[in-house]
Structure formats: C-alpha cells, structure tokens
C-alpha positions in Angstrom: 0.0 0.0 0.0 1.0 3.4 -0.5 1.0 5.6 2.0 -0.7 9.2 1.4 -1.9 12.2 3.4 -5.7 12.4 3.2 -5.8 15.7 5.6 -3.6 17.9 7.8 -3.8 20.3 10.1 -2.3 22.9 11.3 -1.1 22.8 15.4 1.4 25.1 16.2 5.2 25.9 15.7 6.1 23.3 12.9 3.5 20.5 14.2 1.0 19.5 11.4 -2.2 17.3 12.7 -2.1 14.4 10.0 -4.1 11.8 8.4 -3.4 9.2 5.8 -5.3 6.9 3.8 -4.2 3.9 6.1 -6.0 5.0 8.6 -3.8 6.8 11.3 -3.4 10.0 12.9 -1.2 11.6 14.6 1.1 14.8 15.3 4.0 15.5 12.9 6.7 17.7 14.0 8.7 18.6 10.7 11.0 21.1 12.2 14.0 18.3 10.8 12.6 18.6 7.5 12.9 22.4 6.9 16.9 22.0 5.8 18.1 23.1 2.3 17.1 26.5 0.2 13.2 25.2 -0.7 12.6 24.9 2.9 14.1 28.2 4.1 11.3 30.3 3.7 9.2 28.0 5.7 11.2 28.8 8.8 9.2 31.5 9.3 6.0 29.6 11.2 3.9 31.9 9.0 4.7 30.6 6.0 5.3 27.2 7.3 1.6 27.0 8.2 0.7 28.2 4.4 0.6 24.0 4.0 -2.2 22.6 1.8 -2.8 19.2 1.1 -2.6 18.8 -2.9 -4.9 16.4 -4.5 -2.6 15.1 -7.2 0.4 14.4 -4.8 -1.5 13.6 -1.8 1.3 15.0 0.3 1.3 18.1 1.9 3.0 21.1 0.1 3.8 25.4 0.4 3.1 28.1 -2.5 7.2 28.0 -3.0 6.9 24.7 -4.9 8.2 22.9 -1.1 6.5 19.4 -0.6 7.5 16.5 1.5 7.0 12.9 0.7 3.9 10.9 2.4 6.3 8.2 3.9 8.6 10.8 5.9 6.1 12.8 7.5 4.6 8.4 8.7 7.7 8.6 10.1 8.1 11.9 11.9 4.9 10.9 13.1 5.1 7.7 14.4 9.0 7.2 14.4 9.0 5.9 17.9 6.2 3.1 17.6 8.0 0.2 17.8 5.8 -1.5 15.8 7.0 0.4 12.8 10.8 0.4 13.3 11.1 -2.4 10.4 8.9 -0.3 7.7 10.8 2.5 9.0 14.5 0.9 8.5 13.1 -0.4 5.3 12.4 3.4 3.9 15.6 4.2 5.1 14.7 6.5 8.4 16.6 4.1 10.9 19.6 2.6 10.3 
C-alpha cells in the first residue's frame, strides 16, 4: 500500500495534525525537514503553516513549490512506535 496524506492540520510551531489513507493520525513535528534553500522560507512559522494538502500528490505542500513525501512525515509521526521500526528501516529513516 502506498501511503498518502488524506488531511492535515495545522497545530502550532512546525506540528502539522495528520491523516493518511491507512488509517492513522497523529502529530507530525517537521521542524528536521525544513533544511536546504526550498525549505528556508518556511522557517518562518507563517509561512510554514501556508501548507495545503494537494490532491494530485496527496502530500502536503507550500506556495514556494516545497513538498515533502507521504512516507517521511509516517515517520516523523510515528517514528518511535516500535511496531513500525522495520517499515521505517526499510524506507531508510533508521539505520
């Protein structure tokens, strides 16, 4: 199955309430994401909370053309479930 974000949320700071089609929820803090010059502008919580969720990607994503893939934001989610720590080492998150 491939994972997508069916709604999000904005919390506070750089926490994003999310949904995907699997069925979970949970809080995402992607202040680790926001590295490199895409995700500069979104430093600014402002602009960070600008998010939509686009129908085509199914991921969230910012006006600047800055999106982040479904399966990290699973992670940053629920990246200390232990349950998940193989699916997790199999995308690469945990070595």
């Amino acid at each position: 199955m491939f994972l997508h974000v069916t709604e999000a949320r904005y919390l506070n700071a750089y926490c994003i309430e999310v949904a995907f089609n699997n069925g979970k929820k949970g809080i995402a803090d992607l202040v680790d994401a926001l590295k490199g010059p895409v995700f500069e502008p979104l430093k600014n919580p402002e602009a960070f909370a600008s998010f939509k969720v686009d129908p085509d990607l199914e991921t969230i994503v910012w006006e600047n053309g800055a999106d982040l893939a479904p399966e990290y934001i699973y992670y940053q989610t629920f990246k200390n479930e232990a349950s998940l720590q193989a699916q997790f080492k199999e995308w690469g998150y945990v070595g």
